[in-house]
MISE-160946 format. One record per residue (C-alpha): residue in three letters; x negated, y, z. Coordinates in steps of 0.25 Angstrom, whole numbers, padded with zeros to 4 digits, always signed. Each point is the difference from the previous one (the first is absolute). Example, Ala and Ser with C-alpha at 12.3 -4.5 7.8 and 13.67 -1.06 7.14 Angstrom:
<nodes>
ala-0049-0018+0031/ser-0006+0014-0002/
</nodes>
This chain:
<nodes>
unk-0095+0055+0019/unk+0005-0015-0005/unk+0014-0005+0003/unk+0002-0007+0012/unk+0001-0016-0002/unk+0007-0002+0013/unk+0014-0007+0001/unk+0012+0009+0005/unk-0001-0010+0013/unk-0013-0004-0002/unk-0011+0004+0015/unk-0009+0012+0000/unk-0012+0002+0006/unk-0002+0011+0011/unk-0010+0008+0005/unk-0004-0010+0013/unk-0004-0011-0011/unk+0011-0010+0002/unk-0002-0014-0010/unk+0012+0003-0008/unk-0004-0013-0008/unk+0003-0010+0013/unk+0011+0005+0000/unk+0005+0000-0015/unk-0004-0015+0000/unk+0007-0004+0011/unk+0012+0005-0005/unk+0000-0006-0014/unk-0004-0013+0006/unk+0013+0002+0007/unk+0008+0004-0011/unk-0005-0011-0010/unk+0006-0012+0010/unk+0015+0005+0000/unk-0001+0008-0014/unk+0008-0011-0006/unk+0011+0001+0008/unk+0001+0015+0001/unk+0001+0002-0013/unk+0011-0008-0001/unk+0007+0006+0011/unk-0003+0015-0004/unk+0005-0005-0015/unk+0013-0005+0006/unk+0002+0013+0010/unk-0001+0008-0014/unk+0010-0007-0007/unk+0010-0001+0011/unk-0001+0014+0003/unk+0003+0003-0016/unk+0012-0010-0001/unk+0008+0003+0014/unk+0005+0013-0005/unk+0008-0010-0011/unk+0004-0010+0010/unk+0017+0001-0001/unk-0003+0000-0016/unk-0009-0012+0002/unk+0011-0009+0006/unk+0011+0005-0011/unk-0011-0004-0011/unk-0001-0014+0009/unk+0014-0001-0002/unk+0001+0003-0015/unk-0012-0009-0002/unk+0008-0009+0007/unk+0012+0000-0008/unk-0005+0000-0013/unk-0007-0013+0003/unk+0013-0006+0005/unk+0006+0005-0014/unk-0013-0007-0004/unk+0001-0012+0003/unk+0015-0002-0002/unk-0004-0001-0017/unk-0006-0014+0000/unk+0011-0004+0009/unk+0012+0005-0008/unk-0008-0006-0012/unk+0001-0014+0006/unk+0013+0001+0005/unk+0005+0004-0014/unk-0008-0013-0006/unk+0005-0010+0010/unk+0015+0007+0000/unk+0003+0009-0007/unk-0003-0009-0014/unk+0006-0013+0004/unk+0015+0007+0001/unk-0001+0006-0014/unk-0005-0015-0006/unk+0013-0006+0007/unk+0008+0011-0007/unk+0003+0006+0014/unk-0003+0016-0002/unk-0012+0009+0001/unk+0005+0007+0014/unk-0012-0006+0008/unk-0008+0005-0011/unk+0005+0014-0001/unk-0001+0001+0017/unk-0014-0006-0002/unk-0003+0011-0010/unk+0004+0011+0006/unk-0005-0003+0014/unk-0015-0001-0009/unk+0005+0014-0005/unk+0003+0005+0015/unk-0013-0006+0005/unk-0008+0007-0012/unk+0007+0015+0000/unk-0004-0002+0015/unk-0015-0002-0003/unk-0002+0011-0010/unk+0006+0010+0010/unk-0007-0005+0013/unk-0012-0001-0008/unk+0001+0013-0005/unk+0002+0006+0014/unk-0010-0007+0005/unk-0011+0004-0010/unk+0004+0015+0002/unk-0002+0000+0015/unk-0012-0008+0001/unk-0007+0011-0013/unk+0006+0011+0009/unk-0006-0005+0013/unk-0014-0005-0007/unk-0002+0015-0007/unk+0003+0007+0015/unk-0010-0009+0008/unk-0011+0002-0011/unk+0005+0014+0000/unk-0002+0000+0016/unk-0013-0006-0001/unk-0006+0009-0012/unk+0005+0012+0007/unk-0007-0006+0015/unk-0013-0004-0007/unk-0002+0015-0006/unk+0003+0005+0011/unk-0010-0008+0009/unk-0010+0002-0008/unk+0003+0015+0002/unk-0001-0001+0014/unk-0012-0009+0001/unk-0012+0009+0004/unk-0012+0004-0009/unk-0009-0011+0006/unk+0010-0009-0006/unk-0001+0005-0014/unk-0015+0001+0000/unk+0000-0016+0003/unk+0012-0005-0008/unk-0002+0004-0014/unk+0010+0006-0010/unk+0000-0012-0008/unk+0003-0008+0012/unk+0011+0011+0003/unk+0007-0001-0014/unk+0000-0013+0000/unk+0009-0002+0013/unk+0009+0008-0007/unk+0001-0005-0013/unk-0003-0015-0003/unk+0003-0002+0015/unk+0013+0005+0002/unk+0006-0003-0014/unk-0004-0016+0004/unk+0010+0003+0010/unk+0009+0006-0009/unk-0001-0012-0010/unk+0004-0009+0013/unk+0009+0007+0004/unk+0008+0002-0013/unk-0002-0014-0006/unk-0003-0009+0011/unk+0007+0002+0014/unk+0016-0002-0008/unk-0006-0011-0009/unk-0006-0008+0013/unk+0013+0004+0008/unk+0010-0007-0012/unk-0012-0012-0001/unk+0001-0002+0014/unk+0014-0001+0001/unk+0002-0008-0012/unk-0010-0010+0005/unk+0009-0003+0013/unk+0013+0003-0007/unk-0003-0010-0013/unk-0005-0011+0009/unk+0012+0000+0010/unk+0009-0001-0013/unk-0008-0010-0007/unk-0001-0009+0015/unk+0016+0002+0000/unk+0001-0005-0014/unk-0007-0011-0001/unk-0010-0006+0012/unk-0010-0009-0006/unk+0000+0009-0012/unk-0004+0011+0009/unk-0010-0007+0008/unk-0008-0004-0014/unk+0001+0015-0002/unk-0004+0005+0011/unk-0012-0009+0003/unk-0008+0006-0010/unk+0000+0012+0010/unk-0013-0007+0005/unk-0007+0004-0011/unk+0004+0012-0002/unk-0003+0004+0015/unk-0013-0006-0004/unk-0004+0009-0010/unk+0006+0011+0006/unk-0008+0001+0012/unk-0014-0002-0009/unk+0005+0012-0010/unk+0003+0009+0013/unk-0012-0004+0006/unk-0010+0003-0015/unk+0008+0011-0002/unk+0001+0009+0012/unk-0017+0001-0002/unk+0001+0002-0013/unk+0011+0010-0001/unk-0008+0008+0013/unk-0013-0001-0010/unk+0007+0006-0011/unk+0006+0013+0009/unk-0015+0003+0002/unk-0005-0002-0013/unk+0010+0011-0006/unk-0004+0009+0011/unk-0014-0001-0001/unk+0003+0003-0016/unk+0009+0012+0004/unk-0013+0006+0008/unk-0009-0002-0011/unk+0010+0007-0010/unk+0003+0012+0010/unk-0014+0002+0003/unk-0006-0001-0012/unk+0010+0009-0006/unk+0001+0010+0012/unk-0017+0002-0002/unk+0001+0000-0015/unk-0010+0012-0001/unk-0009-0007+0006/unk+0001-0012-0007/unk-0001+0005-0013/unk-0011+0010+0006/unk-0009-0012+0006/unk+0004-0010-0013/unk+0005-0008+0012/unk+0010-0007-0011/unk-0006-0014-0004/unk-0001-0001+0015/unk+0012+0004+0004/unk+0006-0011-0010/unk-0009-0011+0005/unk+0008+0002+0013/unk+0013+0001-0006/unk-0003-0013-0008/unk-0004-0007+0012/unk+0012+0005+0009/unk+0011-0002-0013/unk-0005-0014-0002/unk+0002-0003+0015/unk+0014+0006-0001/unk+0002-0011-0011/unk-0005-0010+0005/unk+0008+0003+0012/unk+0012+0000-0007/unk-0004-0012-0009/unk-0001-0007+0013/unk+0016+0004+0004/unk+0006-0004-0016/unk-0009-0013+0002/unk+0010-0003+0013/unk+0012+0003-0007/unk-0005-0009-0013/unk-0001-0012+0012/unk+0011+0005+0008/unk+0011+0002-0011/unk-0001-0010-0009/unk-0001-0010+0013/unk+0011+0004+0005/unk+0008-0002-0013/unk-0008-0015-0003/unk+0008-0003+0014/unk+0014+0005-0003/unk-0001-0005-0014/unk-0003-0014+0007/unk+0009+0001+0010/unk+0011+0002-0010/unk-0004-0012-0010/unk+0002-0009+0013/unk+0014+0007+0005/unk+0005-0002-0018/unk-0005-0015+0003/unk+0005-0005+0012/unk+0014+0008+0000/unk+0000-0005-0014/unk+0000-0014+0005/unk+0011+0005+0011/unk+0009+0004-0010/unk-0001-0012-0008/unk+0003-0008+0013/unk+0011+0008+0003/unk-0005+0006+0011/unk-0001+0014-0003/unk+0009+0008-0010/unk-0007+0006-0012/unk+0004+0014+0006/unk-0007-0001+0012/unk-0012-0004-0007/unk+0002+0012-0008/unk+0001+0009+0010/unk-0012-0006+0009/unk-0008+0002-0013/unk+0004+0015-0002/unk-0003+0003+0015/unk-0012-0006+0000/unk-0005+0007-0011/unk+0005+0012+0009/unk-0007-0005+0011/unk-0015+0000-0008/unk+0002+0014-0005/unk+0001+0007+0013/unk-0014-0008+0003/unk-0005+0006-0013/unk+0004+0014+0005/unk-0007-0004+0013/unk-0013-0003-0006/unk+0002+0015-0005/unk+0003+0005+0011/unk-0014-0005+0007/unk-0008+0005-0012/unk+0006+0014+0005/unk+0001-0001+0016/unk-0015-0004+0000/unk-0003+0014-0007/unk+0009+0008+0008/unk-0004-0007+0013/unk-0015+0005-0006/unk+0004+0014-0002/unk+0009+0000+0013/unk-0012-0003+0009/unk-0008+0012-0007/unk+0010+0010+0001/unk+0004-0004+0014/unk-0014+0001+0004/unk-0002+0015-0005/unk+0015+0003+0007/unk-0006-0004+0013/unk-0013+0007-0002/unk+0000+0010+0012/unk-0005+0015-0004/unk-0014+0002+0007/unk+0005+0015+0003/unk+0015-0005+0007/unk+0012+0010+0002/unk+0001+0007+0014/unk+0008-0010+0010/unk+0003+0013+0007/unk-0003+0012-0013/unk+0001+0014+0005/unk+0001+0012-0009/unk-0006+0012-0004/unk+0011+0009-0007/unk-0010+0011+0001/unk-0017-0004-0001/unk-0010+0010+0004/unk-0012-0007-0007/unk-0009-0003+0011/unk-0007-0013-0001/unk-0010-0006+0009/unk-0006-0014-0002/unk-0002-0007+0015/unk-0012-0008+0000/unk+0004-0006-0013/unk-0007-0014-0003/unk+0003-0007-0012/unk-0007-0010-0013/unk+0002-0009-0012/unk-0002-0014+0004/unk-0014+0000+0005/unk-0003+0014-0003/unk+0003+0012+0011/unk+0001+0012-0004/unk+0004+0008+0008/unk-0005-0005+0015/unk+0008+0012+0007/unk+0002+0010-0004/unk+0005+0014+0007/unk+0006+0011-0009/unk+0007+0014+0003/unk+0008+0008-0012/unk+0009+0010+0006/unk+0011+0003-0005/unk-0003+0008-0015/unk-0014-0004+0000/unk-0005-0003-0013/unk-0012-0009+0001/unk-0009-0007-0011/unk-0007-0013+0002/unk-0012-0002-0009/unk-0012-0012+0002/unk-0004-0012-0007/unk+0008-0011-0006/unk+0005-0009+0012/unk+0000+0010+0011/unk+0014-0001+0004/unk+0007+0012-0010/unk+0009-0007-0005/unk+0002-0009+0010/unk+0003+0011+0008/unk+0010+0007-0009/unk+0008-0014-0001/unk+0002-0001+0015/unk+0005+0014+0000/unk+0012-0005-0008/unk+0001-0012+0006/unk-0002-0009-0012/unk-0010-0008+0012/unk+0001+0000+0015/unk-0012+0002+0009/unk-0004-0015+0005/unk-0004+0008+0013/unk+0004+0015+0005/unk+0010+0008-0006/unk+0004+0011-0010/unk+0009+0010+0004/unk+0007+0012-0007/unk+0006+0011+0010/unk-0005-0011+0011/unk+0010-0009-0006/unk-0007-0013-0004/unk+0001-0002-0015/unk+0008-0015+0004/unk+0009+0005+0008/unk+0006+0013-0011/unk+0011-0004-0009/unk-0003-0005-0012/unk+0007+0010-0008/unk-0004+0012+0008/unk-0016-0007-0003/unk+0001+0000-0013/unk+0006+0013+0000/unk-0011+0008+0009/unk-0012-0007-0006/unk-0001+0001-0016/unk-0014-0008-0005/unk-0004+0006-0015/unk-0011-0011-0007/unk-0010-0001-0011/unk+0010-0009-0005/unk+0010+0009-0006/unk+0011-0009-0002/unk+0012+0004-0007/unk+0012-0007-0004/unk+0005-0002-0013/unk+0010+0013-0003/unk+0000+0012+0001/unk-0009+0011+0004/unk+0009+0006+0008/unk+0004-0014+0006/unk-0012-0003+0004/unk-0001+0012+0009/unk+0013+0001+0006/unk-0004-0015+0006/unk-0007+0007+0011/unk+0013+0007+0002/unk+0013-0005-0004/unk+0011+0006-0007/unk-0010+0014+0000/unk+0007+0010-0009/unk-0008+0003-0014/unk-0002+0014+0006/unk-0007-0008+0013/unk-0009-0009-0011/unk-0005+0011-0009/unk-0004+0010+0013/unk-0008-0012+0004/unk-0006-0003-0013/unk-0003+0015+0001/unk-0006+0002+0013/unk-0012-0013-0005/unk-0002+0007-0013/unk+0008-0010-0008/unk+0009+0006-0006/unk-0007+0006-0012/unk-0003-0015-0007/unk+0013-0005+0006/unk+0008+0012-0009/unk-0009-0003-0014/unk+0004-0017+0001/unk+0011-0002-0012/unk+0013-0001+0010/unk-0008+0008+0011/unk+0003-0005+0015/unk+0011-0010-0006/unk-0013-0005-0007/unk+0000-0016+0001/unk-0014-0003+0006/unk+0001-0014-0005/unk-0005-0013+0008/unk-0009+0005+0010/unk+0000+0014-0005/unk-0008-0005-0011/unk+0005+0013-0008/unk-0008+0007+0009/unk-0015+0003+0002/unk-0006-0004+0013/unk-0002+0013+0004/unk+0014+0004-0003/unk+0006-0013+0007/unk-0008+0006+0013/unk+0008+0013-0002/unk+0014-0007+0000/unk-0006-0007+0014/unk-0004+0015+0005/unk+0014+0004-0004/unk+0008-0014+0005/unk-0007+0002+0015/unk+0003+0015+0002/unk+0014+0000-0004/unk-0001-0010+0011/unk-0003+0010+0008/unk-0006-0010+0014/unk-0005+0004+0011/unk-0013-0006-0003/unk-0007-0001-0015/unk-0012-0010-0001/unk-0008+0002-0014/unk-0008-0014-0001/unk-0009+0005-0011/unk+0012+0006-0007/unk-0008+0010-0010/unk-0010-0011-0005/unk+0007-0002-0013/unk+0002+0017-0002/unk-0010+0008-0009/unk-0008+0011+0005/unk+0012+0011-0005/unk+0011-0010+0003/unk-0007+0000+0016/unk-0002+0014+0000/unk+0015+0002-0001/unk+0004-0010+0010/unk-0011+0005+0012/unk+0008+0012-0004/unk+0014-0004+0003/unk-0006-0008+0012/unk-0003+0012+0009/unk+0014+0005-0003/unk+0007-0015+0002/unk-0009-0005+0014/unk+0002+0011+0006/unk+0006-0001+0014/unk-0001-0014-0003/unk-0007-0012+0004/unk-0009-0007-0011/unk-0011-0010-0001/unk-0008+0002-0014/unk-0009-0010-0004/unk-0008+0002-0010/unk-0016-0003-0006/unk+0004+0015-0007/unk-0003+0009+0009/unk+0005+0012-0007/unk+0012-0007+0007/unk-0006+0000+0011/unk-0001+0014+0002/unk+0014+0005+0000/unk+0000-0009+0014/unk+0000+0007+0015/unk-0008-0012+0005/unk-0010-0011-0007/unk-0005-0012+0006/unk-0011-0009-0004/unk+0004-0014+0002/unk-0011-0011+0002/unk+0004-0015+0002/unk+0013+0005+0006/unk-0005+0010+0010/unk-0001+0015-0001/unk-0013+0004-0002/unk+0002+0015-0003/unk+0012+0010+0003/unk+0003+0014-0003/unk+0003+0010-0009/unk-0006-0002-0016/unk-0005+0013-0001/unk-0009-0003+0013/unk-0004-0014-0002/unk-0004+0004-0012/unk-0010+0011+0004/unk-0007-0010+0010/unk-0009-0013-0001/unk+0010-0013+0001/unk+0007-0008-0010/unk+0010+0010-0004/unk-0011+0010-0003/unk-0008-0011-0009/unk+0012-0004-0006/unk+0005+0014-0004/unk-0013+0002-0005/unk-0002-0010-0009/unk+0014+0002-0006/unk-0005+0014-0001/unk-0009-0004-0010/unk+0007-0010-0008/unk+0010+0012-0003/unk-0013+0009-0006/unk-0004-0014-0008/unk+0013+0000-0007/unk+0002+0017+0000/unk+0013-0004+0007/unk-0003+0012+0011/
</nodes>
């Protein structure tokens, strides 16, 4: 059966035919006139809710920020003051004592600095490491949370790179960006009040060239912001190809899908360059603009306070000091223009990550969750309707297991096995009727007792790098190695889990690559039932088993199901057998139910299906 492509949140259609299209296209025509602004108000909900458990510390960093720019400022001050009076009494022969009060008022005001700066940079590191730390640990967490239709849309590419380029733009912002705006802006303000109390018309030359500045600042905000968002998704869509690619390697190399794959690549590389070109060819206009101005401005304060100074007007001091805070005054602008080069990235990765953080699971918590501290097993499906996109599935479906029941499901590709095994464990909901377990209905049972009554074993077999007995204490943790091993056991496993080198404290190795694929499955038997739930749903789980390998696990199955409730699916029906009940599925509907051993004695699907499996086992001698 072919993976859903539905989005978590995304309409279904139900058995009375409802266009589910109308609807979906009213609703992103909806969306699309006020996404703009919601992703700006999502990304500034998400940043606030990371920075208001720092508040208190926020205002003492304001305050070290604060004074260390008063210590600042007061350099070029004590400078001129030493010029214009400090100098003059030693040429008169009068002593050094304004000098030597100058000087250490400079050494005050610098020992000030050092240490607020200090302070400062270590609170502001502190507080930007524990809100990307906040915000990693919240985005891995949500993406756990987020349902299977979710992950089924939203590829791993997409997935790793929220969590990688995305968040460390942040991190970059926060650790170099947010103090070095913070001292720019209060620079800015702070040197141009000193400069206006200094001189006036001085000032006023200096301050005029803010026109241009503001000028060429709004056109690099405005170039930049699209190209910076252009340069987020370019990575992305590299980071999907690079996961992809190498997460199907074996078919890639199997296929000689290589030359293809790096024509993509290529293509998707060179956009991410030219993207990025696109950002450094800003900064190459933006920088060196902004220093053509300040260098400018300067030449025309040396001339005309020059000219001042030789009038008599101004003391050479002055001019000194103006001169040394309006260099002062252009470096903060410098500092801003890096800042924007980083803002407009984190602003980029912001909205992404804000966005997956208010993507609402398709299967929601229970408002109201009861519990089931002891399950019984019985399950019913209730005129069950559900689909993908415009494909139904199942158009309403009515099921009965009692309680330790173990039934088979067997028919053709697409006729609703595995659908139905999926919203047994809830990794879907019904779009119409219900699913209930013990009469409860599978959205109203506590997660955790859910997860813990219903355990789903797939063709998949995935296990987690570590080691082999790791990966079968996940289905229940902190198992004893005496629990482990009698459940290896019971499924036949531990014979080959006894021969590895280390034996059960065998690393598998990414994906249990260490293990053959039948072997992986075997772990998978052992991991669910140590588990020991309630219900056990097999979807196709001894696909990957050989002939001896199968035989061992049908005979730890009818020791391990017994007295309890389990839905086997399976094209082998040597599985099959082992069930109390099979029924023959057909474009989601129950065309046949009973025992094996009877529908296989009579004249409907079961029978022809049996039959022709029959043979195929004489073909191969396999019987």
């Amino acid at each position: 059966m072919s993976a859903p492509t539905s989005t978590p949140s995304g309409p279904q259609p139900n058995q009375n035919g409802t266009d589910w299209r109308g609807v979906a296209a009213e609703h992103t025509e909806n969306v699309s006139s006020t996404v703009a602004g919601l992703l700006r108000g999502r990304s500034r909900r998400l940043l606030g809710s990371l920075l208001a458990p720092h508040r208190r510390t926020l205002w003492v960093v304001l305050g070290l920020v604060v004074v260390q720019n008063l210590a600042s400022l007061a350099g070029p001050a004590l400078i001129g003051a030493g010029i214009d009076r400090g100098i003059p009494p030693l040429l008169r022969g009068e002593g050094g004592g304004t000098l030597a009060a100058v000087g250490v008022a400079f050494a005050v005001a610098t020992l000030l600095q050092v240490v607020t700066q200090r302070s400062f940079m270590l609170l502001t590191g502190r507080i930007g490491q524990d809100v990307v730390l906040d915000l990693r640990t919240r985005v891995f967490e949500h993406f756990q949370r987020l349902s299977m239709a979710f992950h089924e849309d939203y590829t791993s590419g997409r997935v790793i790179s929220r969590q990688t380029s995305d968040v460390d733009a942040i991190s970059e912002f926060l650790d170099g960006g947010v103090d070095a705006v913070v001292r720019a802006l209060l620079s800015i303000v702070g040197i141009g009040v000193t400069m206006l109390l200094l001189d006036v018309p001085l000032a006023l030359v200096g301050l005029a060239s803010f026109v241009p500045l503001f000028a060429l600042t709004l056109w690099f905000r405005r170039e930049s912001a699209t190209a910076y968002r252009t340069t987020r998704e370019a990575v992305a869509m590299v980071i999907v190809q690079i996961v992809e690619t190498l997460t199907g390697i074996r078919a890639v190399q199997a296929f000689r899908r290589e030359p293809r794959n790096e024509q993509i690549f290529a293509a998707l590389n060179e956009r991410y360059r030219a993207a990025s070109q696109k950002s450094f060819s800003l900064m190459a206009v933006y920088g060196p603009g902004m220093k053509l101005i300040s260098n400018v401005t300067i030449a025309l304060i040396l001339f005309y306070g020059g000219t001042r100074v030789l009038d008599g007007e101004l003391g050479v001091g002055v001019l000194t000091a103006f001169l040394l805070y309006l260099r002062r005054f252009f470096d903060p602008l410098q500092d801003l223009a890096q800042f924007f080069n980083a803002l407009q990235s984190a602003t980029a990765a912001l909205e992404k990550l804000s966005g997956v953080l208010e993507e609402a699971p398709s299967v929601p918590d229970a408002e109201r969750p009861r519990a089931l501290p002891a399950p019984r097993g019985a399950v019913r499906f209730d005129a069950v309707s559900f689909g993908y996109k415009e494909k139904v599935v199942l158009p309403g479906l009515d099921l009965h297991v009692p309680a330790g029941q173990t039934v088979a499901l067997v028919g053709a590709t697409g006729a609703g096995k595995t659908t139905i095994a999926r919203l047994l464990g809830r990794f879907y909901d019904p779009v119409e009727g219900r699913v209930l377990l013990d009469d409860v209905d599978l959205r109203e049972v506590e997660e955790h007792d859910l997860h813990r009554a219903v355990v789903t074993v797939t063709q998949e077999s995935f296990l987690f790098s570590g080691s082999v007995a790791d990966n079968i204490a996940f289905g229940r943790p902190g198992a004893s190695r005496r629990d482990i091993e009698e459940a290896a056991r019971r499924i036949g496993a531990h014979e080959f889990i006894a021969a590895l080198p280390e034996g059960y404290d065998t690393d598998v190795r990414k994906r249990g690559g260490r293990l053959s694929a039948g072997q992986r499955q075997l772990v998978s038997f052992a991991r669910a039932f140590l588990a020991d739930p309630a219900v056990l749903v097999l979807d196709e789980a001894t696909s990957s088993l050989d002939i001896p390998h199968e035989r061992l696990v049908q005979s730890a199955l009818r020791t391990i199901l017994a007295d309890r409730t389990a839905l086997i699916i399976a094209h082998r029906l040597s599985t099959v057998e082992i069930a109390d009940r099979v029924l023959v599925l057909s474009d989601g509907r129950v065309v046949e139910d009973g025992p094996p051993h009877e529908l296989a004695t009579g004249t409907g699907p079961y029978a022809r299906l049996h039959h022709a499996w029959r043979q195929s086992l004489h073909r191969t001698g396999a019987a």
